[in-house]
N, C-alpha and C positions, 0 to 999 in steps of 0.2 A: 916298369910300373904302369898301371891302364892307368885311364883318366877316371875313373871311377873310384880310386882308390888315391883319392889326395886327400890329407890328413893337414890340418891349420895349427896345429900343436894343441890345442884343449880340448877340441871336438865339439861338447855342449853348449858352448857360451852363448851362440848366436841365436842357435836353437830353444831355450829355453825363454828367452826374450821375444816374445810373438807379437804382435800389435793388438790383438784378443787379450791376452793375459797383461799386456799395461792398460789398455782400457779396464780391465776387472780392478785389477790392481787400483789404478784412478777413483774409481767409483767406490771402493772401497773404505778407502782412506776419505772421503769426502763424508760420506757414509758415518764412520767413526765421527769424524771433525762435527757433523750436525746432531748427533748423540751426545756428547759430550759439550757439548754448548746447551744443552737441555736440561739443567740439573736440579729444577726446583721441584719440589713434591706435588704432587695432581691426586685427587680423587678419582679412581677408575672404578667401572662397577663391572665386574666377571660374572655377568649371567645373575647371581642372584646379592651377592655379600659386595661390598662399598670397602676401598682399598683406598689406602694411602701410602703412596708407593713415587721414590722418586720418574719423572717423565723421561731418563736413561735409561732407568732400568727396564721401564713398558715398552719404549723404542727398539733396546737391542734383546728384550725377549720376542718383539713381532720378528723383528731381523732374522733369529734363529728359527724362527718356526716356520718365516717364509722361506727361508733358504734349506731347511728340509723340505719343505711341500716340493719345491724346483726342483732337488735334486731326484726326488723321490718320482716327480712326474716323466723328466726328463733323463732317467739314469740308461745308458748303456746297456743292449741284451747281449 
């Protein structure tokens, strides 16, 4: 057998655990935790029309729209 081909019994485990993806990970969940401690209703104004809308739900609509803008700027060719 080369040494190239040593096998640890599961393969992915170690691999999938990166210090990149638990920092995301990290941020993530922090992320969530500060949205959801935000629950009280806010007047937001969209450009023209006055909204009352809980301060979760405007946090994690920004969250979604920033996290397409990123992916969308930064995606893989």
């Amino acid at each position: 057998m080369s040494p190239k081909a040593k096998t640890d019994g599961g393969g992915r485990g170690s691999e999938f655990f990166t210090p990149g993806r638990i920092a995301l990970l990290i941020v993530a969940i922090l992320g969530l935790v500060f949205i959801f401690e935000n629950t009280r209703q806010v007047k937001i104004r969209l450009l023209i029309p006055e909204v009352t809308m809980p301060l979760w739900l405007a946090l994690a609509a920004v969250t979604v729209i920033g996290g397409l803008c990123g992916a969308y700027l930064f995606r893989r060719r």
